[in-house]
N, C-alpha and C positions, 0 to 999 in steps of 0.2 A: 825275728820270731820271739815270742815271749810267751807265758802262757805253759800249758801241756804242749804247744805245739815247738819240733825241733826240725831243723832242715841240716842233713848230709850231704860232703860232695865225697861218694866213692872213687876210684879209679875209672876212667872211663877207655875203651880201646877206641881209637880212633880220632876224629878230631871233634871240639865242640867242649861242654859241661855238662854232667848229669847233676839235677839237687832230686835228692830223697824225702820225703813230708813222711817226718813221725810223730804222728796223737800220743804219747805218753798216760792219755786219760782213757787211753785201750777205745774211745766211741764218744758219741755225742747221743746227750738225752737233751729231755725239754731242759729251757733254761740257757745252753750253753749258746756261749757266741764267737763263731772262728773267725777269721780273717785270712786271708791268704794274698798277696802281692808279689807280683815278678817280670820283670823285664830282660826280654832279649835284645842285646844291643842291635845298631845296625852291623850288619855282617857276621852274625855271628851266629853257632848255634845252641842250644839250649835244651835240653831232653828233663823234662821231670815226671816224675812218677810219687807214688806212695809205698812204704815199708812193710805196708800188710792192707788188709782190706779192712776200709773204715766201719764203720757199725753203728747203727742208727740205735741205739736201745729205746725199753720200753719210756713213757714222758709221763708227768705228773699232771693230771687233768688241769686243760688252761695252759700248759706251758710248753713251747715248741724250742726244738734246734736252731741254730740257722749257722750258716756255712757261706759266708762271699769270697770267693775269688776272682783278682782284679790282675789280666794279663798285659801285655804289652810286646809287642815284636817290629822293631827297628827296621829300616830299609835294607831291603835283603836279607834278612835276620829270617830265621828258622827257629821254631819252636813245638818241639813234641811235648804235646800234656798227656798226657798217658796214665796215671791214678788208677790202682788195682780196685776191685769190686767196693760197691760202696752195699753192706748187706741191710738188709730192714728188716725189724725184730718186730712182732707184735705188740701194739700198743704205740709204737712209735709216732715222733712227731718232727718233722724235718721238714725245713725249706731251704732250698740251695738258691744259690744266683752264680752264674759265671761268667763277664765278659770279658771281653778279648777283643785287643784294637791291633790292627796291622797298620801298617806304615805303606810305602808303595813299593813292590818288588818282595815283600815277605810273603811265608810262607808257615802253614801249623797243620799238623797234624793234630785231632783229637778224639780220644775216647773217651766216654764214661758208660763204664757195666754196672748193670744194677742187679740184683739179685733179690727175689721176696721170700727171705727165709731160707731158712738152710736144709734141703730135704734130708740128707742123713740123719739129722736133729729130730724128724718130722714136723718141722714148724712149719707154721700154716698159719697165715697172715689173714687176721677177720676183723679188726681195729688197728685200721693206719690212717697217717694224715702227711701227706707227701707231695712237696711242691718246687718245682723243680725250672728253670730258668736259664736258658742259653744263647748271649748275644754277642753276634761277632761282626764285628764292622772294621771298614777299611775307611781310613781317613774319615769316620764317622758316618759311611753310609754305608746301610745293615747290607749283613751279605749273606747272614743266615740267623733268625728268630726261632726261634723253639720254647714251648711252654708245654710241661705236664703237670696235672693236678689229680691225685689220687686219694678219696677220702673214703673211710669205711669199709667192708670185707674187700680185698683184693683179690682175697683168693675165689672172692666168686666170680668176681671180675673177669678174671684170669681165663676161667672156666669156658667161658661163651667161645663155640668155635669162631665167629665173626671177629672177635676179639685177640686173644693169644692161644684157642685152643689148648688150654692146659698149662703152658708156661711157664716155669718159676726163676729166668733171668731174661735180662734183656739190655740190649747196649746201642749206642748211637757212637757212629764214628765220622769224623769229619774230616775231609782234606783238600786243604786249600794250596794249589801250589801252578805255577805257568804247565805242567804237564797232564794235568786232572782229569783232559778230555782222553788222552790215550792210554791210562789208568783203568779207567772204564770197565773194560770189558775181562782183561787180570785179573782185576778184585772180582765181578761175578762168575767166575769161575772158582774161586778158593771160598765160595758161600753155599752153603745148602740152602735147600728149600724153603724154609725158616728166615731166612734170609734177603733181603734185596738191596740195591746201590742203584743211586740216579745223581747225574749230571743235569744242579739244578742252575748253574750259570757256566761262565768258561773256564771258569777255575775254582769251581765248586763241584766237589764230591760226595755224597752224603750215602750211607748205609746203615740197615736199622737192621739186627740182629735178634731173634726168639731163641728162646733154647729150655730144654725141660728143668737143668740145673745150672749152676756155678761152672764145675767142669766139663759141659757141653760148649756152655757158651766161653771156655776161655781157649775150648780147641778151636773153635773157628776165629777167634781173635787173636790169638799168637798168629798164624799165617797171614793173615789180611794183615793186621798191623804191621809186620817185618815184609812183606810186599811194597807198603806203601810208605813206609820209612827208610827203603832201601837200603838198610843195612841191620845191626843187631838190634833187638830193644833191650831197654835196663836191665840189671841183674836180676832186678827182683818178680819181672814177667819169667814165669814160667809152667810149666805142664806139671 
């Protein structure tokens, strides 16, 4: 790590490593460029998260964020990514990427919550440019692609009941592991309406999560995720 960016290994109960990702730069505006690298050996396991929820702030006309994280999980090797909310601020300008290669017999758990705005704040997102990037493959053949691209008012966006009916977070969670088919039906139970999970191969999970704010969308995500990670999540998930 170098940079504003810093990584913690707290106590962990159990077996395995937690590492903690802390921005020191409090967010990312146009201009900035992160980097992120991490491998879980073979057999081993590996839980990371983030210190606080990242922050996309407002960018300087022309000039965008951008955010790679480059994963890695060994054979048999277990990897929770877990990264608390990432918020977006009016005006902002962010493009993420994140892949992630399994080896054969691994296994990942993964979230990312997104949030537009912070309603307490009453913010209300009407200039945004948000592009977003998630590939994960198994000995290099994809196991799941995902592409968002979000430009200009979102909050109108947002609005259209076809679309997120009102909406101001939303979260994609993935899990990959030999048990995923009998997971199934666990996870659609601990999701509301807002909510849904599909078994889109044999050991692919996938759930996509609506919620009106931050703290909606983080009560239905502490249950599903501690479901599916069968055991605690990090210290720094919580209610």
């Amino acid at each position: 790590m170098s940079g504003s960016l810093r990584c913690l290994f707290p106590r962990r109960n159990g077996s395995g490593i937690e590492a903690v990702l802390l921005n020191t730069a409090g967010g990312i505006t146009g201009g900035d460029r992160f980097e992120i690298a991490a491998e879980a050996a073979p057999d081993t396991i590996l839980a990371m998260t983030t210190q606080a929820a990242e922050r996309a702030y407002r960018a300087q006309p022309g000039e965008t964020g951008h955010l790679t994280t480059r994963l890695r999980v060994g054979a048999r090797g277990c990897l929770h990514w877990l990264p608390q909310e990432t918020i977006l601020f009016d005006g902002s300008a962010l493009r993420r990427s994140l892949r992630v290669d399994l080896a054969p017999g691994a296994s990942l758990l993964l979230a990312e919550p997104l949030i537009f705005g912070r309603a307490a704040m009453g913010e209300v997102l009407h200039n945004v440019q948000f592009h977003d990037c998630v590939d994960i493959r198994r000995e290099g053949r994809p196991l799941f692609l995902d592409r968002t691209a979000l430009d200009g008012d979102v909050a109108a966006h947002f609005a259209r009941p076809h679309v997120a009916n009102g909406a101001g977070a939303m979260a994609l969670i993935v899990y990959i592991a030999a048990d995923a088919d009998v997971r199934l039906e666990g996870l659609r139970a601990l999701l509301p309406k807002t909510a849904g999970a599909s078994l889109i191969g044999a050991d692919v999970l996938i759930a996509r999560c609506l919620a009106a704010d931050g703290f909606a969308l983080r009560r239905t995500l502490v249950p599903a995720l501690r479901f599916l990670a069968g055991s605690g999540l990090p210290k720094c998930w919580m209610l």
